[in-house]
N, C-alpha and C positions, 0 to 999 in steps of 0.2 A: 472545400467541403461542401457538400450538398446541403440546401436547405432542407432543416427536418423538426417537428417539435422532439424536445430533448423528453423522453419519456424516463422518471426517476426512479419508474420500476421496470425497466427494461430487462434487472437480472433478479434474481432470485441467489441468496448467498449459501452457497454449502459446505459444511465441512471447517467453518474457522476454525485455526490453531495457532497457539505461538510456538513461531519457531526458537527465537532467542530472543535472552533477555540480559539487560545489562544496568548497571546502574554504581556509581560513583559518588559518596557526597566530598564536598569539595576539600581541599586539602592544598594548603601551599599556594598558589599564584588562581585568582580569582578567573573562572571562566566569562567572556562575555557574554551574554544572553542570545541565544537565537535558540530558533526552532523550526524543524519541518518534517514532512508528510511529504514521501514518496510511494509511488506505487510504479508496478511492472506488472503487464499481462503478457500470458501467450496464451494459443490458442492450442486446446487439447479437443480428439475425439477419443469419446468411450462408448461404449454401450445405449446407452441414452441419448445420445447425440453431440451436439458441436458444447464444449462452454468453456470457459477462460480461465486459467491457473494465474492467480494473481497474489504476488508476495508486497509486500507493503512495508516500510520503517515508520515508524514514529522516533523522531528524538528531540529532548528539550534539554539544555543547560543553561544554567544561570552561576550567581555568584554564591549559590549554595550547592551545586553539585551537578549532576547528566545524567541523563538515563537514554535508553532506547529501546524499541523492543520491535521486532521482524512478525510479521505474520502472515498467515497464509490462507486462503482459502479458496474454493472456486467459485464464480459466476456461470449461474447457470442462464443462458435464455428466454425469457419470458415470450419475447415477441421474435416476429425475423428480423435479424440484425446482417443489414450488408459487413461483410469482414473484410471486403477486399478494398475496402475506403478507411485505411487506417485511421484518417486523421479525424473520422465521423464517430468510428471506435473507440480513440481519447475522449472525445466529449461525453459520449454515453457514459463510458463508465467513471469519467472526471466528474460525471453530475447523477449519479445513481445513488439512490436510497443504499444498492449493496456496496456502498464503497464508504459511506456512514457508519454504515452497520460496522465496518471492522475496524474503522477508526474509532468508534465507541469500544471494541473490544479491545484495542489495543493501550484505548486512556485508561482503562477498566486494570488490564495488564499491569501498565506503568504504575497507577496509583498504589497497587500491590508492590511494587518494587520499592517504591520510592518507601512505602510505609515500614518496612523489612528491612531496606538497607535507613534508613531514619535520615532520605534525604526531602528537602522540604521546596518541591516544585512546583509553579501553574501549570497543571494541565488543563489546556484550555477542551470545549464540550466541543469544536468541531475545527477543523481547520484545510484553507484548499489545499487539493492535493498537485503535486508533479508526477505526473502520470505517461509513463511511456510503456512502447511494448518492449519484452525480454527481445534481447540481442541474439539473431539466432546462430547456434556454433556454424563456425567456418569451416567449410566441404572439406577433409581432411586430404584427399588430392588435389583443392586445389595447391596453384603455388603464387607466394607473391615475389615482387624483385622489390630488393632494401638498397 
């Protein structure tokens, strides 16, 4: 990765939405606690220019129950962002204000779940994320050998 300062408003966030939402309180054999925050970009052009289709989970369980919830939104560019340096791309938007911003939307989310389904979770106010880009489909002609 090139050396860069990591600018935390590098994107502008547009369009959040939840895509799915889920949520279980516990019932039967006690879950172990864990929690994480993943995120997946890819890179779309529209009308406006280059910006980043980024879907995101949140999911937390404990010994009272699990939730999760998918979200989606795009990143738009603030400044020029090299793209062809994927790995300078992870850090940008691993350390951007718009990757907060839907992690708040998405705790925002959950707490509506958890309150709805009457499960009683920490959702904690920020947490890092595992951030890679979307996988992109495989050339339909190509072929592979098994």
């Amino acid at each position: 990765m090139s050396e860069q300062i990591i600018d935390r408003h590098a994107f502008g966030l547009e369009r959040p939405q939840v895509l799915s939402v889920e949520g279980n309180s516990a019932g039967g054999e006690p879950a172990e606690e864990h929690a994480y925050w993943s995120a997946s970009f890819g890179v779309d052009n529209d009308d406006a220019g280059v910006s980043y289709i980024v879907i995101a989970t949140l999911h937390i369980a404990d010994e009272y129950g699990n939730a999760s919830v998918t979200i989606g939104g795009t990143f738009r560019p603030l400044l020029e962002i090299d793209d062809s340096d994927v790995e300078n791309l992870i850090v940008l938007v691993k350390n951007s204000a718009a990757l907060q911003l839907l992690f708040d939307f998405a705790a925002s989310s959950m707490n509506s779940v958890c309150s709805l389904a009457n499960i009683s979770l920490d959702v904690p106010l920020s947490m890092e994320a595992e951030v890679d880009p979307l996988n992109e489909e495989q050339d339909p002609d190509s072929t592979t050998d098994d």
